[in-house]
C-alpha positions in Angstrom: -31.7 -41.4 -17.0 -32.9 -40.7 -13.5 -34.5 -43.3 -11.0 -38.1 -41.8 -11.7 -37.4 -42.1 -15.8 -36.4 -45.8 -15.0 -39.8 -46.9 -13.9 -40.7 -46.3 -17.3 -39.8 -48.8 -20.2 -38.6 -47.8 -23.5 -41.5 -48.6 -25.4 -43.5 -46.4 -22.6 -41.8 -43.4 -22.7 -42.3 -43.9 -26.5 -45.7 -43.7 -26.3 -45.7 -40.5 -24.0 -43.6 -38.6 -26.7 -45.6 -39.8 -29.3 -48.6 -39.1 -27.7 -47.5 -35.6 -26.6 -45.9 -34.7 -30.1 -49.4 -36.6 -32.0 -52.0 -33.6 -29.1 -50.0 -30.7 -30.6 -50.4 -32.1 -34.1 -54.1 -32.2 -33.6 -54.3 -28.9 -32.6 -52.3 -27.1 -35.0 -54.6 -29.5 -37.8 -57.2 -28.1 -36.1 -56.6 -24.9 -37.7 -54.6 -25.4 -41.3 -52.0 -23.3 -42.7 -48.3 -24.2 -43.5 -47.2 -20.7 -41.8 -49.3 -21.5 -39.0 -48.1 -25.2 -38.6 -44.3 -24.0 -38.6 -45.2 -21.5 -35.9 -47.3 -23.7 -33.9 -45.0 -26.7 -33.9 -42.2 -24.2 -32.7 -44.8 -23.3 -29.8 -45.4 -26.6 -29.1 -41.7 -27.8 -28.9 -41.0 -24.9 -26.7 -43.2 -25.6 -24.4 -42.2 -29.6 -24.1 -39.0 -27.8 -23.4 -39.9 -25.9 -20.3 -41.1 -29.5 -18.8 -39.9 -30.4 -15.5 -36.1 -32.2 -16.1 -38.0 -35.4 -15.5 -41.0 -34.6 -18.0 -38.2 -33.9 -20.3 -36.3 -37.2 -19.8 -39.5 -39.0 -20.5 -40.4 -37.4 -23.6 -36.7 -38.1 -24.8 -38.3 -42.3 -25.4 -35.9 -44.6 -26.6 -34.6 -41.8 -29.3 -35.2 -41.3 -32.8 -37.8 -39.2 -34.0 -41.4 -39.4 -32.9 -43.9 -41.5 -34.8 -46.7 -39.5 -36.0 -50.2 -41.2 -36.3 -51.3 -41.3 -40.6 -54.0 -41.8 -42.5 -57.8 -39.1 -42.4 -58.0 -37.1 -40.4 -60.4 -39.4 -38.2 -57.7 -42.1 -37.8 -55.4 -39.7 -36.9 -57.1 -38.3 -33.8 -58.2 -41.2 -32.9 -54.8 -42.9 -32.6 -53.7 -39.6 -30.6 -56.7 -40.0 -28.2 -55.8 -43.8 -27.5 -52.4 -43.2 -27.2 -52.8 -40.2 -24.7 -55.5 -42.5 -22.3 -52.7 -45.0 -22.8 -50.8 -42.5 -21.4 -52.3 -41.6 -18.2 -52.4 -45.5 -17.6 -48.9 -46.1 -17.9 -48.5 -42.8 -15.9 -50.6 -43.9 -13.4 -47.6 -45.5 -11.6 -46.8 -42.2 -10.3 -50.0 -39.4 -9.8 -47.3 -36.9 -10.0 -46.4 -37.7 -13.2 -49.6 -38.1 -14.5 -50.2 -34.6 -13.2 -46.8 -32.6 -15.0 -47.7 -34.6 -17.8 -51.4 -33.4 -17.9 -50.1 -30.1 -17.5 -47.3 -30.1 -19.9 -49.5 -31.3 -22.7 -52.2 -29.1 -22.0 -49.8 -25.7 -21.9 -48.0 -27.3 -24.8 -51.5 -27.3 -27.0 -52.7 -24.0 -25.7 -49.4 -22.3 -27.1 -49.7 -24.2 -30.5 -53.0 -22.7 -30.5 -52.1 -19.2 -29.4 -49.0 -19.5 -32.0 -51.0 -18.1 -35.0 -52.8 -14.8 -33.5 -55.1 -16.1 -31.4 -57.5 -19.2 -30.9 -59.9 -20.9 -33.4 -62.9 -22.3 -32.3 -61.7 -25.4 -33.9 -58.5 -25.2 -31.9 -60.7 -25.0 -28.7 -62.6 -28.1 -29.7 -59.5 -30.1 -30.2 -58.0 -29.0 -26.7 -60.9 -29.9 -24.7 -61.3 -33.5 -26.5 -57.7 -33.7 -25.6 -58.5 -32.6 -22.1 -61.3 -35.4 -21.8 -58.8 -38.2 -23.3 -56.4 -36.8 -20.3 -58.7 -37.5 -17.8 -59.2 -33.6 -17.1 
């Protein structure tokens, strides 16, 4: 873990990764197919992978596997939303982490959405209420 990591706690850096893995689930929701959601979550993982090293040490949390919001749909986003303005407030202890981690989830959701030839306008919906919950 590096000194900038540190500043986060464990139950913080959970709730970035959660957040982050719960955006791409939106999207890909956004548009269904089982195909499509395979292709998209690849996307989506991908991306998270070409973070910064310090986006990436983040979205590592305190291990395990990421907690996906449940129950309708409704719930579901609206868990995501919270967590992601949750987000930006813990990030807010350092604007340049707020900023790769604006940018990482926005690139991450806008290649789950490109991940099934091309865009839906219910894809597009999704990524700009997940722009607005980003503070973008």
């Amino acid at each position: 873990m590096t000194d900038k990591t540190m500043r986060y706690t464990d139950q913080e850096r959970d709730t970035l990764r959660n957040s982050a893995m719960g955006a791409m689930m939106l999207v890909s929701k956004s548009d269904p197919g089982i195909m499509g959601t395979i292709k998209e979550m690849i996307a989506g993982s991908k991306a998270l992978r070409g973070a910064s090293p310090e986006m990436q040490e983040i979205f590592k949390g305190s291990g395990g596997m990421p907690k996906m919001p449940k129950g309708s749909q409704g719930d579901m986003e609206s868990g995501v939303m919270s967590g992601l303005q949750q987000s930006m407030q813990i990030l807010s202890k350092s604007p340049q982490d707020q900023q790769n981690f604006r940018n990482t989830i926005m690139s991450a959701c806008d290649q789950v959405a490109k991940a099934q030839g091309g865009v839906s306008d219910n894809e597009t919906q999704m990524i700009n209420k997940i722009r607005s919950a980003l503070g973008g």
